[in-house]
C-alpha positions in Angstrom: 13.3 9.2 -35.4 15.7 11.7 -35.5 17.9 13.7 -38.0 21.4 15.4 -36.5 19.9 15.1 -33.4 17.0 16.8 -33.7 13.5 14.8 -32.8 11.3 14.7 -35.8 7.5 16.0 -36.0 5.0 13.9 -37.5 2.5 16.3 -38.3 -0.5 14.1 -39.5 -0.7 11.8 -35.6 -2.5 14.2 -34.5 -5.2 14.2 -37.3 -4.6 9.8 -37.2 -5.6 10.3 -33.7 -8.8 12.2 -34.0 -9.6 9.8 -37.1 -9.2 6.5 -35.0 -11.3 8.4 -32.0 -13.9 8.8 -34.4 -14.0 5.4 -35.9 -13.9 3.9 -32.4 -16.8 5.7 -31.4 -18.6 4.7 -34.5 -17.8 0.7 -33.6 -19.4 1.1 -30.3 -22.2 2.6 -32.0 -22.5 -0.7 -34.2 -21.8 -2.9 -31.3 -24.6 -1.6 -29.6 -27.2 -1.9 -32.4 -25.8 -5.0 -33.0 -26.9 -6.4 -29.4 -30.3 -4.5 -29.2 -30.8 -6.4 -32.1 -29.9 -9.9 -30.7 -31.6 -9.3 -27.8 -34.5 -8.9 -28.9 -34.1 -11.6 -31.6 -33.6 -13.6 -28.6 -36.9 -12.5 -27.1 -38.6 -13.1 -30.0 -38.0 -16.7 -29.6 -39.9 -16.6 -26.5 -40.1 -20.5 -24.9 -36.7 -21.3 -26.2 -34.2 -20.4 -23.9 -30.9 -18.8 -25.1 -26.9 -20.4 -23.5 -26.9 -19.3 -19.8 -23.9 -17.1 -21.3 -25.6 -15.2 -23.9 -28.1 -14.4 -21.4 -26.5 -12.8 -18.9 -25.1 -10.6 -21.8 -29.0 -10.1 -22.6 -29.6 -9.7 -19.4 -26.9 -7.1 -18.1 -29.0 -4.5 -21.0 
C-alpha cells in the first residue's frame, strides 16, 4: 500500500513472522509425538499387521 507515493511500513510482520516461525516449529513438535505414538500403538498390536501405507510411514522412523 502506499500513501502520496510513499511505500508503507508494516511494523508488526516482522514480529507475525517470528510468531508463525515459532508456532510452526511447535506443530512439528506435535507431529512428531504424534507418530512416536502411533508407531508404537501399532507395535503394540503385534500379530496384526498395520495398511502396507501406514507402514512404510512406521517404517521410515
Amino acid at each position: 500500500m502506499s500513501s502520496f507515493l510513499q511505500e508503507d511500513h508494516v511494523s508488526m510482520g516482522w514480529s507475525a513472522a517470528r510468531k508463525l516461525r515459532k508456532a510452526v516449529e511447535g506443530l512439528n513438535a506435535v507431529l512428531a509425538i504424534e507418530l512416536l505414538t502411533a508407531a508404537r500403538a501399532l507395535d503394540m498390536r503385534a500379530p496384526l499387521v498395520p495398511s502396507p501405507v501406514t507402514g512404510r510411514v512406521r517404517d521410515l522412523g
